[in-house]
MDAnalysis code that builds the backbone (N, CA, C; Angstrom):
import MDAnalysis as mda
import numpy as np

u = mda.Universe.empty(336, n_residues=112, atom_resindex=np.repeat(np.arange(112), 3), trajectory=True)
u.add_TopologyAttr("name", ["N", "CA", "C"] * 112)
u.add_TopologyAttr("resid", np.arange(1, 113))
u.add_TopologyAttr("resname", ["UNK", "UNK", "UNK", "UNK", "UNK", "UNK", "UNK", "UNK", "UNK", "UNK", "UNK", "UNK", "UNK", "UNK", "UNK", "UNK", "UNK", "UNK", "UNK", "UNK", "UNK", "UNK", "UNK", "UNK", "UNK", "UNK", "UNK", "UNK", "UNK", "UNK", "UNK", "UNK", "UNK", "UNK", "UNK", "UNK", "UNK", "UNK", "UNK", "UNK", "UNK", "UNK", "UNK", "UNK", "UNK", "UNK", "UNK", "UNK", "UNK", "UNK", "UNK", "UNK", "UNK", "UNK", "UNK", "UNK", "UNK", "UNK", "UNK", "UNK", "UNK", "UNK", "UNK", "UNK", "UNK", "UNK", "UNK", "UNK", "UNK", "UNK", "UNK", "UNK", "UNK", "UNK", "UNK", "UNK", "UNK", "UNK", "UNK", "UNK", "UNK", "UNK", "UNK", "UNK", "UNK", "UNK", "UNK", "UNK", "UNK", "UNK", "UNK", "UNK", "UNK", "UNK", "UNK", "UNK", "UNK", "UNK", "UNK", "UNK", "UNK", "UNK", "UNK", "UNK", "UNK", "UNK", "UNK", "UNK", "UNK", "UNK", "UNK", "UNK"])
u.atoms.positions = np.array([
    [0.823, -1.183, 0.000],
    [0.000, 0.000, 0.000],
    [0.865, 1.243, 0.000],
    [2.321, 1.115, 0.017],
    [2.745, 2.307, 0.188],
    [3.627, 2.639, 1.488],
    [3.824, 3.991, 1.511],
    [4.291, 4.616, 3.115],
    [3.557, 5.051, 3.566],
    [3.925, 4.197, 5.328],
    [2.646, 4.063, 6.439],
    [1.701, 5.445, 6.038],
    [0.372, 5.698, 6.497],
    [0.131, 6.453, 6.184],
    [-0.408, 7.187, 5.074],
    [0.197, 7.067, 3.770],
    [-0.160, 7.405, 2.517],
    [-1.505, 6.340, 2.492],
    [-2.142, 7.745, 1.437],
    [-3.685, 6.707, 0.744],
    [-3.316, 6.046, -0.347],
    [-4.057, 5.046, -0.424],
    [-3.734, 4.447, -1.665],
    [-4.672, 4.824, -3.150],
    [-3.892, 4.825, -4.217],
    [-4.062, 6.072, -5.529],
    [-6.034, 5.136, -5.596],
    [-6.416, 6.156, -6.577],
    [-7.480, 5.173, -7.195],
    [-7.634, 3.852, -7.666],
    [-6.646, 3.467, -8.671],
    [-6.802, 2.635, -9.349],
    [-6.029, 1.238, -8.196],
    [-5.354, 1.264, -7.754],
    [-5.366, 0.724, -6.131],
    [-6.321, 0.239, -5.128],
    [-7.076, 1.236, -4.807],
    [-8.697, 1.334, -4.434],
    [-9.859, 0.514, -5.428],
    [-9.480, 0.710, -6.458],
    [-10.030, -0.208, -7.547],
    [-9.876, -1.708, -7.563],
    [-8.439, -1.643, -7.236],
    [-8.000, -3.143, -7.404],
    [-8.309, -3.696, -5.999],
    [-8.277, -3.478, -4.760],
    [-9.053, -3.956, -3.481],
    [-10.478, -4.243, -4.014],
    [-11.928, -3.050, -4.297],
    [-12.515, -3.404, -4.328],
    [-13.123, -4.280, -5.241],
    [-12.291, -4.934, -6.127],
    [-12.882, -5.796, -6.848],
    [-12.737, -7.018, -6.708],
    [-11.201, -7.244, -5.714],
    [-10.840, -8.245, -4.500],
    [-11.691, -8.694, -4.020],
    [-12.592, -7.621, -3.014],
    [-13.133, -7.759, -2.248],
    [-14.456, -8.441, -2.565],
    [-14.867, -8.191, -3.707],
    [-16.203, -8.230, -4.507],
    [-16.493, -9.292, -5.047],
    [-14.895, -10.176, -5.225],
    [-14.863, -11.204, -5.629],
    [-15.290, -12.342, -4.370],
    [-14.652, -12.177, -3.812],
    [-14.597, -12.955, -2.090],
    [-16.125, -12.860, -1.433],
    [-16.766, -11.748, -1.852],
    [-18.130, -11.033, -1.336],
    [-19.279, -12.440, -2.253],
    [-19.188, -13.275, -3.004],
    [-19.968, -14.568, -3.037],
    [-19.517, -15.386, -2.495],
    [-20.660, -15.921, -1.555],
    [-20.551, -16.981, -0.918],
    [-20.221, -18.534, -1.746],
    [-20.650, -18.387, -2.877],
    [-20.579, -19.600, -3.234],
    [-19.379, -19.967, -3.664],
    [-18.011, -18.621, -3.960],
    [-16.519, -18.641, -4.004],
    [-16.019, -18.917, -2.976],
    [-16.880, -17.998, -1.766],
    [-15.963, -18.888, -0.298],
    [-16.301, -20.298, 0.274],
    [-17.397, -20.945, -0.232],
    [-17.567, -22.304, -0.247],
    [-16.770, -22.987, -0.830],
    [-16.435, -22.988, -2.145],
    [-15.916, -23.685, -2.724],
    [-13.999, -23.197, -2.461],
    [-14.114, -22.236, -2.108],
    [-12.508, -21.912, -1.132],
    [-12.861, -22.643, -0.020],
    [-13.264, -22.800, 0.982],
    [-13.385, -23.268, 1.989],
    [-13.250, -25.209, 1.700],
    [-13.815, -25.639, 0.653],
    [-14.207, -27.122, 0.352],
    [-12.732, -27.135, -0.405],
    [-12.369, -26.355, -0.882],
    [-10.602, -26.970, -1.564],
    [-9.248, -26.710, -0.466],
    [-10.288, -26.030, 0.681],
    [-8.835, -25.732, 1.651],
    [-9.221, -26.940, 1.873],
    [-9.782, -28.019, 2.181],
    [-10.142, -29.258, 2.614],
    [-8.921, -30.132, 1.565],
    [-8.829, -30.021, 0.640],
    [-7.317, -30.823, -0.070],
    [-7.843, -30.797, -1.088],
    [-6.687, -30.853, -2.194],
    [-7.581, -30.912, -3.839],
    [-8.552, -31.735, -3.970],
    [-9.117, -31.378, -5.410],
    [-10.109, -31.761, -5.581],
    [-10.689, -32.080, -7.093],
    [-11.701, -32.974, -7.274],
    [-12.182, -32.408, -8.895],
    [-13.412, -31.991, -8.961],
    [-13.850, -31.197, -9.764],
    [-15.378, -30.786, -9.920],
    [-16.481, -31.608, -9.311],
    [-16.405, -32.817, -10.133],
    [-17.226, -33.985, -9.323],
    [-17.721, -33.799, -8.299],
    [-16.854, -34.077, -7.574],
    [-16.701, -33.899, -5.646],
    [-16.645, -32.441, -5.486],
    [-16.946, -31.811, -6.180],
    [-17.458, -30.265, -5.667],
    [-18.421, -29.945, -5.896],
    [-19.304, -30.978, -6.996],
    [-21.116, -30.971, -7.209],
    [-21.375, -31.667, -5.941],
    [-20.901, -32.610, -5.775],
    [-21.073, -33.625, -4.830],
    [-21.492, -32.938, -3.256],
    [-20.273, -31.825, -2.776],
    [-20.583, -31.018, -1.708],
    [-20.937, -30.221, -1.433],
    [-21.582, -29.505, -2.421],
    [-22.094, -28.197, -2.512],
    [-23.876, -28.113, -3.352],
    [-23.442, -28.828, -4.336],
    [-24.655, -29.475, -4.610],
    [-24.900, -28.169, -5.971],
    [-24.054, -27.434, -6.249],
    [-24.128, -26.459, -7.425],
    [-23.696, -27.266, -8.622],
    [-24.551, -26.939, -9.758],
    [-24.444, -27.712, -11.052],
    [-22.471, -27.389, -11.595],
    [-22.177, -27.670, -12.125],
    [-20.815, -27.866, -12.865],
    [-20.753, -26.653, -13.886],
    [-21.376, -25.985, -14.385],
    [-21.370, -25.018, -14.961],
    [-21.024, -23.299, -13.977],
    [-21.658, -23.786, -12.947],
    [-21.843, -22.324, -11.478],
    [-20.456, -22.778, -11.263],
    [-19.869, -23.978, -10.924],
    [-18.688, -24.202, -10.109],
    [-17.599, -23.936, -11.544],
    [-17.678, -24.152, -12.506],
    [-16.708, -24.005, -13.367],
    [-16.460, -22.382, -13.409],
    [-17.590, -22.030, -13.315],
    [-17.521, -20.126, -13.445],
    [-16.773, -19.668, -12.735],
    [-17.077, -20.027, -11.233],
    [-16.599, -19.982, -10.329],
    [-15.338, -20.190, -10.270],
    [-14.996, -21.050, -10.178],
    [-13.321, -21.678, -10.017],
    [-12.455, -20.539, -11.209],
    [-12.849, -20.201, -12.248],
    [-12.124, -19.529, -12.817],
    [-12.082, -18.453, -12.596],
    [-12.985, -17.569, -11.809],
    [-12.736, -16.791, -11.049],
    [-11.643, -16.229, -10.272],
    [-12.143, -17.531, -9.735],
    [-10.958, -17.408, -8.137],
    [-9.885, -18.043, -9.123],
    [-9.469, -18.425, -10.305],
    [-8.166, -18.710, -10.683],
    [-7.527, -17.669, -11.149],
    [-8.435, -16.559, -11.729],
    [-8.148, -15.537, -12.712],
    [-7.134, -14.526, -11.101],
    [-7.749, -14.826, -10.221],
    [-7.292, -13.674, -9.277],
    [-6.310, -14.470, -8.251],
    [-5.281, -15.697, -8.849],
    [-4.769, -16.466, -7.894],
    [-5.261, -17.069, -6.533],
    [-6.155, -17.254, -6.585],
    [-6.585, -17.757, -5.300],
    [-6.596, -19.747, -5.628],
    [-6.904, -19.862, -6.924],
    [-6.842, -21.380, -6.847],
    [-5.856, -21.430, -7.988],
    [-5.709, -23.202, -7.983],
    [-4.777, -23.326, -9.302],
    [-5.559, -25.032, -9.797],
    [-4.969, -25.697, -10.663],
    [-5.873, -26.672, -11.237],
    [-4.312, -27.360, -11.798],
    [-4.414, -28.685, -11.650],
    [-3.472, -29.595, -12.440],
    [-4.514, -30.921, -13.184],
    [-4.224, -31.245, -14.550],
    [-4.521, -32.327, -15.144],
    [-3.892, -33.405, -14.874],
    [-5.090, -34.591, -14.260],
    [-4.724, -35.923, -13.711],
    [-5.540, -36.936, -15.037],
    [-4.638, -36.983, -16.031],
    [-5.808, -37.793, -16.919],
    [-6.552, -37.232, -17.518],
    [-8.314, -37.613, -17.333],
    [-9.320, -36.755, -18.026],
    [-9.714, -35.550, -16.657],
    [-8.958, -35.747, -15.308],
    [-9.738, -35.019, -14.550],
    [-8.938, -33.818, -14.309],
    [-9.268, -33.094, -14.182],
    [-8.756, -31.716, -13.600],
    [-8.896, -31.409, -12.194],
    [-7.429, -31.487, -11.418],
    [-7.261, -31.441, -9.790],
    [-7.359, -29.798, -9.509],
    [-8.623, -29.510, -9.058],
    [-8.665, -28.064, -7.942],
    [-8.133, -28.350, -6.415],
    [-7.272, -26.850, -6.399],
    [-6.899, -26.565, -5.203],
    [-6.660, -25.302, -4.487],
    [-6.687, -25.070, -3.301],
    [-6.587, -23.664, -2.900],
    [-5.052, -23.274, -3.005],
    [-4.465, -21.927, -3.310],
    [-3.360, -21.984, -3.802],
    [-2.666, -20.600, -2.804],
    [-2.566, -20.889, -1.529],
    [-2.084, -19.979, -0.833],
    [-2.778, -19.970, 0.985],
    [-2.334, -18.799, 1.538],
    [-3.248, -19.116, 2.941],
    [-3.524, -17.759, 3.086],
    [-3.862, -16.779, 1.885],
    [-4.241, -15.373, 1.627],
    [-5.602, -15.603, 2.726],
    [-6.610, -16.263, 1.818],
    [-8.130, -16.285, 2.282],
    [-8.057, -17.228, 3.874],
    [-7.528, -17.793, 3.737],
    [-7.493, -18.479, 5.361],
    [-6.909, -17.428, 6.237],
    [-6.210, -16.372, 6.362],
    [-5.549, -15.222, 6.707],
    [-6.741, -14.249, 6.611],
    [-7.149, -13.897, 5.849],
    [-8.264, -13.451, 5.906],
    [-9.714, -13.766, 6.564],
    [-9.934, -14.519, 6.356],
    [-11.215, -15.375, 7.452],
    [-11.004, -15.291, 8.699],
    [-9.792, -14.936, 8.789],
    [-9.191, -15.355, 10.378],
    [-9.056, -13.937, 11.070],
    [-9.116, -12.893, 9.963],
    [-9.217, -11.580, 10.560],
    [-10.539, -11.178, 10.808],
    [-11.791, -11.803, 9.581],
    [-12.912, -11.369, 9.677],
    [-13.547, -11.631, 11.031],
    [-13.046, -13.169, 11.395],
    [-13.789, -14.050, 12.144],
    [-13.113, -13.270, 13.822],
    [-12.222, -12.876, 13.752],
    [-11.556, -12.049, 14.955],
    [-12.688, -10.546, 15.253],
    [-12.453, -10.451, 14.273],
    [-12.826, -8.507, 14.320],
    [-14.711, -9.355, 14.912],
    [-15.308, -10.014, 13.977],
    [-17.178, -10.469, 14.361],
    [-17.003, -10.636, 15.777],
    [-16.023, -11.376, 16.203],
    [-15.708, -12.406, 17.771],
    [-15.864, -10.804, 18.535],
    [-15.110, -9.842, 17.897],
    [-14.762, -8.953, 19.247],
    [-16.076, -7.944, 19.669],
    [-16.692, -7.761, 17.872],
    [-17.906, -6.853, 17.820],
    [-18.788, -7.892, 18.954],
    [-18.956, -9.203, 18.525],
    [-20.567, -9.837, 19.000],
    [-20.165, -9.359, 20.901],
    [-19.008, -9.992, 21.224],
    [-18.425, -9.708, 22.958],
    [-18.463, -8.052, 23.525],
    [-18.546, -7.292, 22.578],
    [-19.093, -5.980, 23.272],
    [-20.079, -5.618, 23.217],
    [-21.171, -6.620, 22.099],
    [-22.757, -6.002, 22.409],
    [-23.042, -7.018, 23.618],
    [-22.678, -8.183, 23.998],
    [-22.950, -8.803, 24.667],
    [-22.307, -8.214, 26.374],
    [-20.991, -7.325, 26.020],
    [-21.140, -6.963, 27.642],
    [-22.116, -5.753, 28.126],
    [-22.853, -4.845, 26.456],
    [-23.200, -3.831, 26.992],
    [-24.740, -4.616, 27.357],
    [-25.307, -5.810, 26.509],
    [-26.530, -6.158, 27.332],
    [-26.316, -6.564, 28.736],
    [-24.967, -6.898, 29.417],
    [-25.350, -7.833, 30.523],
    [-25.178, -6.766, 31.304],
    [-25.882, -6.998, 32.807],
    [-26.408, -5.919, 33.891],
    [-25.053, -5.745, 34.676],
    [-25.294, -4.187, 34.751],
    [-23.844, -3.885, 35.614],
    [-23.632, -4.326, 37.444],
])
């Protein structure tokens, strides 16, 4: 982002929010979440999610176009996998920051 401090230019700001926008469907962080589980092939990603092969193909190229997954050919099958611990790093901030919000509405309900 720069030096501490400095904003970051537009097109910067651009490139976060479209990051973000990407990550912002659930059905990308499912299927991130089901390949942090160990590779995988489509199959077994209809299989757990229960989205037709066409949504998950969209999908996956998605999240490939923006490095988040990568794909190796095993034969006729094509191995998906999560390709980093960006989004697990991330989840782990979201899931911190929710933890701390839900524990301060919860001390301001309880009686002093």
């Amino acid at each position: 982002m720069g030096a501490p401090g400095a904003l970051p230019s537009p097109e910067l700001l651009e490139e976060y929010s479209q990051f973000f926008r990407l990550l912002s469907e659930p059905a990308r962080l499912q299927l991130l979440c089901q390949l942090k589980q160990g590779p995988t092939d489509v199959a077994t990603l209809i299989d757990a999610t229960g989205f037709s092969q066409s949504h998950i193909s969209r999908q996956l190229g998605q999240l490939q176009r923006a490095g988040l997954v990568r794909c190796e050919r095993e034969g006729a099958r094509t191995i998906w996998q999560a390709d980093g611990d960006l989004v697990d790093e991330l989840c782990h901030l979201v899931q911190n920051r929710l933890k701390q919000r839900l524990e301060a509405q919860l001390q301001r309900l309880e009686p002093a």
